[in-house]
Every structure is written in structure tokens, then in C-alpha cells.
C-alpha positions as CSV (number, residue, x, y, z in Angstrom):
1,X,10.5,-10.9,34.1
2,X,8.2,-9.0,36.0
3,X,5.4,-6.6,35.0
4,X,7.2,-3.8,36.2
5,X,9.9,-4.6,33.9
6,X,7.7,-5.6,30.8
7,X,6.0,-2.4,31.0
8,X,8.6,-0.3,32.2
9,X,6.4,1.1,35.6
10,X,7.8,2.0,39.2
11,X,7.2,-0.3,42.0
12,X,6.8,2.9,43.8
13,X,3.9,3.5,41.4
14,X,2.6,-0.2,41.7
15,X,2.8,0.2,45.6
16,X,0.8,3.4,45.8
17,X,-1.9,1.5,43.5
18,X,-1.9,-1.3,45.7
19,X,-0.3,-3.1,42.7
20,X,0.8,-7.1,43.1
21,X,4.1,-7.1,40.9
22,X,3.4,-10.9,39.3
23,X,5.7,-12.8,37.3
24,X,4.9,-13.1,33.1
25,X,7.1,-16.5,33.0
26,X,5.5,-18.2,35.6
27,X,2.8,-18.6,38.2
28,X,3.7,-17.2,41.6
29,X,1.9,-19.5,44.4
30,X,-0.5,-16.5,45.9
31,X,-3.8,-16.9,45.6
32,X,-6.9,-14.3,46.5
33,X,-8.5,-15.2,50.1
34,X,-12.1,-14.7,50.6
35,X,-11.6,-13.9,54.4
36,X,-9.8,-10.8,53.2
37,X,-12.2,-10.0,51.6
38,X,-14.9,-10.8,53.9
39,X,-13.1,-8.9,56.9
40,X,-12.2,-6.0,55.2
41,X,-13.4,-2.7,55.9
42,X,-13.2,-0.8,52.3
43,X,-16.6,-0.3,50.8
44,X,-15.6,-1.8,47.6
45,X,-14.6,-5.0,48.8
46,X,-17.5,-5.3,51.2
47,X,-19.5,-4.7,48.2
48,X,-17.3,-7.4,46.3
49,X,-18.7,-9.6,49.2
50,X,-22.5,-9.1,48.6
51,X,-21.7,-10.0,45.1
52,X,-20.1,-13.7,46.6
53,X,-23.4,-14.2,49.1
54,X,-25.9,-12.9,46.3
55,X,-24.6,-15.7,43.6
56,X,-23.9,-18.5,45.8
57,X,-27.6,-18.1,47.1
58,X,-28.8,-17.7,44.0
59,X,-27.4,-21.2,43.4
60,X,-28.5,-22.6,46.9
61,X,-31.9,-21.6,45.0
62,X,-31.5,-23.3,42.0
63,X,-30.6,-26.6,43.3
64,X,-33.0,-26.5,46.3
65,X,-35.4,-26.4,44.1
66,X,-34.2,-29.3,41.1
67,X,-33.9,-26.6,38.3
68,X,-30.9,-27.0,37.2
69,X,-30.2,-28.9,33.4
70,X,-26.8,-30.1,32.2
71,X,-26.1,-26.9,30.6
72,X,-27.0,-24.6,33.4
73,X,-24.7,-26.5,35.9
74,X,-22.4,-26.0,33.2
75,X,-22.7,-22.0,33.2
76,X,-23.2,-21.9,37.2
77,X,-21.3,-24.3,38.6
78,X,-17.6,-24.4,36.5
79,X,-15.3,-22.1,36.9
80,X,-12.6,-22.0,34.6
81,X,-9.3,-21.0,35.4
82,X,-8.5,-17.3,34.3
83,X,-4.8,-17.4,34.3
84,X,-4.2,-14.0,33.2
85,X,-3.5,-12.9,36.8
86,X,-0.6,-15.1,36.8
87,X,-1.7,-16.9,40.3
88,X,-1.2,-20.4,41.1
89,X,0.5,-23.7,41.2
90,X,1.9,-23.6,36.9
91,X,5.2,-23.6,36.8
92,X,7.1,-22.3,33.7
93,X,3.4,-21.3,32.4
94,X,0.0,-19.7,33.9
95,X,-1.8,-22.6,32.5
96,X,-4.7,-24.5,35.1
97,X,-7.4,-26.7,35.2
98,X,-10.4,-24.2,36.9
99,X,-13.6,-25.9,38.9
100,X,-15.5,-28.4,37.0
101,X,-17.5,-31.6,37.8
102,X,-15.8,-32.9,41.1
103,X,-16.6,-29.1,42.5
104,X,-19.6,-28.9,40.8
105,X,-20.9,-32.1,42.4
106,X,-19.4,-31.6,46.0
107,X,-21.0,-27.8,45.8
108,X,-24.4,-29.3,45.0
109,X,-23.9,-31.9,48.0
110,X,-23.4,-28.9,50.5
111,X,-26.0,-26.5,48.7
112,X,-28.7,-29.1,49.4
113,X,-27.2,-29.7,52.9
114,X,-25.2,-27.5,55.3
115,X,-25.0,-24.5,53.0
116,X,-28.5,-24.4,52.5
117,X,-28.3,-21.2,54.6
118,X,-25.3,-19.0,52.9
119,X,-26.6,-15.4,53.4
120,X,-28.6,-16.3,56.3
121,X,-26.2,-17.9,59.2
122,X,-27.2,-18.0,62.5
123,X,-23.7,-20.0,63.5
124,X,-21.1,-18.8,61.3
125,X,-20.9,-15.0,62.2
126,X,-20.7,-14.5,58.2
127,X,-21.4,-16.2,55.0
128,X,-17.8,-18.2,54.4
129,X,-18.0,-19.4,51.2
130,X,-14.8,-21.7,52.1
131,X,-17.7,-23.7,53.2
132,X,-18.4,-24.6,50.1
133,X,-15.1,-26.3,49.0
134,X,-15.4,-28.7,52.1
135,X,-17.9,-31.5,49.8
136,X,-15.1,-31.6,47.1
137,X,-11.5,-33.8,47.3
138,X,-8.9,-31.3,45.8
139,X,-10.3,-28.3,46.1
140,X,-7.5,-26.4,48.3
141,X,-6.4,-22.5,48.2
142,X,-6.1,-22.6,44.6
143,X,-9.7,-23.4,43.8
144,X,-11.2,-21.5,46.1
145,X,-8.7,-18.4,44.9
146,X,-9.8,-19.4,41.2
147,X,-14.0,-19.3,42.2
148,X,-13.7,-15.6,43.5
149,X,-11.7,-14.8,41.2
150,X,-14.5,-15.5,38.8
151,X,-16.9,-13.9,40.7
152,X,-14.6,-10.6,41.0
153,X,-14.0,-10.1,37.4
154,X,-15.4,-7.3,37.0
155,X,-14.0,-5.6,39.8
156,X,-10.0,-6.7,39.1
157,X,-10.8,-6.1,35.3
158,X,-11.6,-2.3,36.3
159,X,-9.0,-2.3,38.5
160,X,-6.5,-3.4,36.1
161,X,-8.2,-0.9,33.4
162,X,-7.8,2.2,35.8
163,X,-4.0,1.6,36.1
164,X,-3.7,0.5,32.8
165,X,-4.8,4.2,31.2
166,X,-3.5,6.3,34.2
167,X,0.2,5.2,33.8
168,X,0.9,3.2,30.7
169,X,1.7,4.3,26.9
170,X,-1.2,3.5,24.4
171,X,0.8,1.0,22.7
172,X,1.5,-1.4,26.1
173,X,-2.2,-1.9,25.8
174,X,-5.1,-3.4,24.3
175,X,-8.7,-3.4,24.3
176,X,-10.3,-7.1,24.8
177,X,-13.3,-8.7,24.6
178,X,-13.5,-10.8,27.7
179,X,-15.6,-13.4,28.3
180,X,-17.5,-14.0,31.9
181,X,-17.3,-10.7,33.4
182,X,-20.4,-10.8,35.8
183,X,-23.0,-13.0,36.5
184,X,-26.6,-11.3,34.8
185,X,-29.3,-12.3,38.0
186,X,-32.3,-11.0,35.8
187,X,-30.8,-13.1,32.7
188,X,-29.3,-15.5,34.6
189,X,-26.1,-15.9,32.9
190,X,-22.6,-14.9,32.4
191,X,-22.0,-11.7,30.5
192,X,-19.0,-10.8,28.3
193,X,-17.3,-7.3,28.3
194,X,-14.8,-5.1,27.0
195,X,-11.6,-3.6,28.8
196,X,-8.6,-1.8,27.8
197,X,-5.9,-3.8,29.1
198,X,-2.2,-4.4,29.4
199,X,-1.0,-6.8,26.2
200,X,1.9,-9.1,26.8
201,X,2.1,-11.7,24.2
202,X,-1.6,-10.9,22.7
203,X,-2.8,-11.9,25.6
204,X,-4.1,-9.7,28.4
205,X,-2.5,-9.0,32.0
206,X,-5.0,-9.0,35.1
207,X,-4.1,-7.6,38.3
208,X,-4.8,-7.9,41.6
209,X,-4.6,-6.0,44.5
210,X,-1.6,-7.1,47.1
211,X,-4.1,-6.7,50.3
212,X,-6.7,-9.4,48.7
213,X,-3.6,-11.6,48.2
214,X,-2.2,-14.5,50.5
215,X,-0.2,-17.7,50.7
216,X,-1.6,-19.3,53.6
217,X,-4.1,-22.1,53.1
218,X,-8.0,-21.3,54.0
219,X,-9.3,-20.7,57.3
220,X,-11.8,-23.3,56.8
221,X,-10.4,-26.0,54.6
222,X,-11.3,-30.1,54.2
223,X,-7.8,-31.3,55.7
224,X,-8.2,-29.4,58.9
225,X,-11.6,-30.8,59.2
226,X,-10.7,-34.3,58.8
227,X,-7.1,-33.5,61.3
228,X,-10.3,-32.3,63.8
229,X,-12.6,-35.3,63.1
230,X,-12.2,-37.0,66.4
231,X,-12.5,-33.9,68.2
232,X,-15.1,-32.5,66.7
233,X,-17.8,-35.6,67.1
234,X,-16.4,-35.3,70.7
235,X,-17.3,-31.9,71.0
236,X,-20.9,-32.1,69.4
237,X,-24.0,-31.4,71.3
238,X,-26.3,-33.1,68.6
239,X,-26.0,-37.1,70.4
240,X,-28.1,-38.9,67.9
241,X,-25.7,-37.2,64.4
242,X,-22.8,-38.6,66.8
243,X,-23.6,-41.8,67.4
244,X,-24.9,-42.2,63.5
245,X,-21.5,-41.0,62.2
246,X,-19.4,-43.5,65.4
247,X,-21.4,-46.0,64.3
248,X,-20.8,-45.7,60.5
249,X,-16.8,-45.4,61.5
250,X,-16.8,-48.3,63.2
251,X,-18.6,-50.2,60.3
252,X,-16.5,-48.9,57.9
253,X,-13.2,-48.6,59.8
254,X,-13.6,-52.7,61.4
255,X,-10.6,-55.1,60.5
256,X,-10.9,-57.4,57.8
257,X,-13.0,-60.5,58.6
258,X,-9.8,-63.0,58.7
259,X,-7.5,-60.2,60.5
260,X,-6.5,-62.0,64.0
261,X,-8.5,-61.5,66.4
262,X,-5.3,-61.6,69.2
263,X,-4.1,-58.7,67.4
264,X,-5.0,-54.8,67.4
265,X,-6.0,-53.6,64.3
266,X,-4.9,-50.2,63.2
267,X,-6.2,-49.0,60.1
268,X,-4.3,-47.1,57.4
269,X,-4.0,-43.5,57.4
270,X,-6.1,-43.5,53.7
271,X,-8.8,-45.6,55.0
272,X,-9.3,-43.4,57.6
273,X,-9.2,-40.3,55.6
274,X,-11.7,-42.0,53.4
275,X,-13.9,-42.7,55.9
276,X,-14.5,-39.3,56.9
277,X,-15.0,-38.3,53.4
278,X,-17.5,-40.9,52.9
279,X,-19.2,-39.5,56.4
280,X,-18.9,-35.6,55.5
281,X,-20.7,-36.7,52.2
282,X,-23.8,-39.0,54.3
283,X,-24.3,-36.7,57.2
284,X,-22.9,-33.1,55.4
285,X,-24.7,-31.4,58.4
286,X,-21.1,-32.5,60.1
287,X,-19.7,-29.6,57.8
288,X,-21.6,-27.1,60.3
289,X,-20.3,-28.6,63.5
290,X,-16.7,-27.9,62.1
291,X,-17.2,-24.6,61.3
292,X,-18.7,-23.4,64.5
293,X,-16.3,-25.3,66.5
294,X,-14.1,-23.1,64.8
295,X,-15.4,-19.9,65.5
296,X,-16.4,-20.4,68.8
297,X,-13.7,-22.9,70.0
298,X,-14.3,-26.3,71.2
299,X,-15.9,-25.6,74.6
């Protein structure tokens, strides 16, 4: 059950709209990438961009500077899920879970840290916010898709709106009062809005446009970082941060103190992978290496 078919539209229509035909039963696993957003030449996604680097310096601000109470981190720093795009891991549903302490807390850790200069890179060749998902354990594709989506609700509202009143009947739609539609910088909070929408099940339909759409994991992403730990502290010109982060991996990573000594030790697969974590989290500047080993390669 498609939206083409609830609402009786072309997908010729949808393609020349640069329409994303989603699913109203179930979550289809596509999620909106940053990068293509990032790399894109359109004015109105580069613009869509500036929005990304202006909030997530705004917050490099706030925290920088120890503003932020429990209810502000609450407004700026969770993100729920809006599942009315119908994105995402739910099967049988659009439900989700959204960004909420355990991002909140791994975004402050890189805000004070590596990320400290989002907006301003000297390294990067571009702000990538997939930076900062790196500080925060389960924060894959789906989180990251469900941040900008946030941050582009505006935009996907008033895209959904246009198409919404240019080819649908007045009685497939519905106007809404949404909640969270951009982020006031003079107020410095979320503002609510009102759209005329599609309505399927009183609820309304968001789209998204196919070429901000992807189902490959991020670029930059925590597993690949940890799968290039090795290599990276290898590659890294900055000899006192690599002998630090050995020496805290050999610490952490020795055998047990009644393993025998005849034997090799090999630790687990998990202890390893928590030993980077707990590294990443006491020397975040690591986050940096990674990130311009991967834009400028390893040599």
C-alpha cells in the first residue's frame, strides 16, 4: 500500500516531483544522507546545509560556554523521531525511538572536543555533521537520517505542501499544526507551524525527495573508525596522542592477572571494541585523525 495508491497519483507524476513513493504499512529502510546534501549542487539544498552548520554551531556555543540547563538540552539536544515520512528500521509500523540522552551526551562530548570547530574546518574540507554521531554507541544511519530530518522540516514540510495542492483533491488533505518546524536563533527555540498536508489515517504524510535518500550506511560512521583503529594510530603524525592512547590500550587490553603467563592472550572481540570506545571518549581529538585519514587517505 503505497502512496501512490492511497492517493490515487502517477508515479510518472511522483518521478517528475522528485517524489519517494514510501510505504503507509511499514517503514522502508532508506534514510536521508547528509553527504547528499552536503555535496549537492541545487541552491536549495546548499541552503538546507547552512541551516545544519548554523544550529550545530549554535550548539558548539552553548556548551563551550556551560549554558545549557536540563530543559534546554532537552529542546536542543533530542530529537524525536518524526515518523511520518515513513523511513526507518519499524516494521509493520513507522513507530521509533528519535535522539535522546545517550546522543545528547556523546554530542556534548564531541562539541567540547573535536567538533569544537563545525563551520570552521581547516581538515575536513566541509562541516560533516556525521562527526557528530561518532561520541554516541548506537547512533548508525537511522539516527543521523532522523537529526536532519529534524533540522529539514521545514523544507520537506513545504515540499510535501507544494505537491500536496498542485495534484491532490481537497478532501486527501489536511491542514496540521506541526510541532518543531525550525529552530528560532533570535528565540532560541523550536517553532510550531501550519501545513496543508496529505491525511492518511488522521495523521499526516511527509515526503522526501528520492535524491536526498540512501541505503548505504554513513561515510563517516563509529564502526568504521573502530575497524581503522589500528591503522589510524599508526598513521598519526601527533607521537605524544599515540603513545597516550597505546599506552591506555595496553592497560586496558592486558590479560587477567592469573591468565598463564606461557600462554598468548587474545582478548575478546567486545573488549576490544570497548576499549576504543572508552579511548574515543578520553582522547575525542582521535575523532579528527579518522576523519582526515579519510579524506586524505592514509599516507
Amino acid at each position: 500500500m503505497y502512496f501512490s495508491d492511497v492517493f490515487n497519483i502517477s508515479n510518472d507524476i511522483l518521478a517528475d516531483e522528485n517524489v519517494f513513493d514510501i510505504s503507509l504499512v511499514s517503514d522502508l529502510p532508506l534514510f536521508i544522507d547528509p553527504f547528499l546534501i552536503f555535496d549537492s549542487d541545487k541552491p536549495v539544498y546548499q541552503q538546507l546545509h547552512e541551516v545544519v552548520v548554523r544550529y550545530v554551531s549554535f550548539l558548539r556555543n552553548k556548551v563551550l560556554a556551560g549554558q545549557i540547563t536540563e530543559s534546554q538540552e532537552r529542546e536542543w539536544l533530542y530529537f524525536p523521531e518524526i515518523p511520518n515520512n515513513w523511513l526507518g528500521y519499524s516494521v509493520g509500523s513507522n513507530a521509533g525511538h528519535g535522539l535522546r540522552d545517550k546522543f545528547a551526551r556523546g554530542a556534548a562530548i564531541g562539541l567540547r572536543g573535536p567538533v569544537r570547530d563545525f563551520g570552521e574546518e581547516s581538515v575536513s574540507r566541509g562541516s560533516h555533521i556525521e562527526r557528530l554521531f561518532l561520541f554516541s554507541k548506537g547512533a548508525g544511519k537511522d539516527a543521523l537520517s532522523d537529526f536532519i530530518t529534524n533540522l529539514c522540516h521545514e523544507f520537506l514540510l513545504g515540499f510535501t505542501q507544494k505537491l500536496a495542492q498542485e495534484h491532490l483533491a481537497a478532501e486527501q488533505c489536511r491542514q496540521f499544526d506541526i510541532r518543531r518546524v525550525r529552530f528560532d536563533f533570535g528565540q532560541e527555540r523550536w517553532i510550531n507551524g501550519k501545513f496543508l498536508l496529505p491525511v492518511f489515517r488522521s495523521q499526516y504524510v511527509l515526503l522526501t525527495p528520492v535524491d536526498l535518500l540512501t541505503q548505504s550506511v554513513p561515510w563517516i560512521n563509529r564502526p568504521d573508525l573502530f575497524d581503522r583503529f589500528g591503522g589510524m594510530l599508526d598513521a598519526m603524525s601527533d607521537p605524544q596522542l599515540r603513545g597516550n592512547v597505546n599506552a591506555f590500550l595496553r592497560e586496558k587490553l592486558a590479560p587477567p592477572p592469573n591468565y598463564p603467563k606461557d600462554k598468548d592472550y587474545l582478548p575478546s572481540k567486545r573488549d576490544v571494541r570497548s576499549a576504543y570506545a572508552r579511548a574515543l571518549e578520553l582522547y575525542p581529538d582521535l575523532a579528527n585523525w579518522y576523519v582526515a585519514i579519510k579524506v586524505f587517505g592514509d599516507n
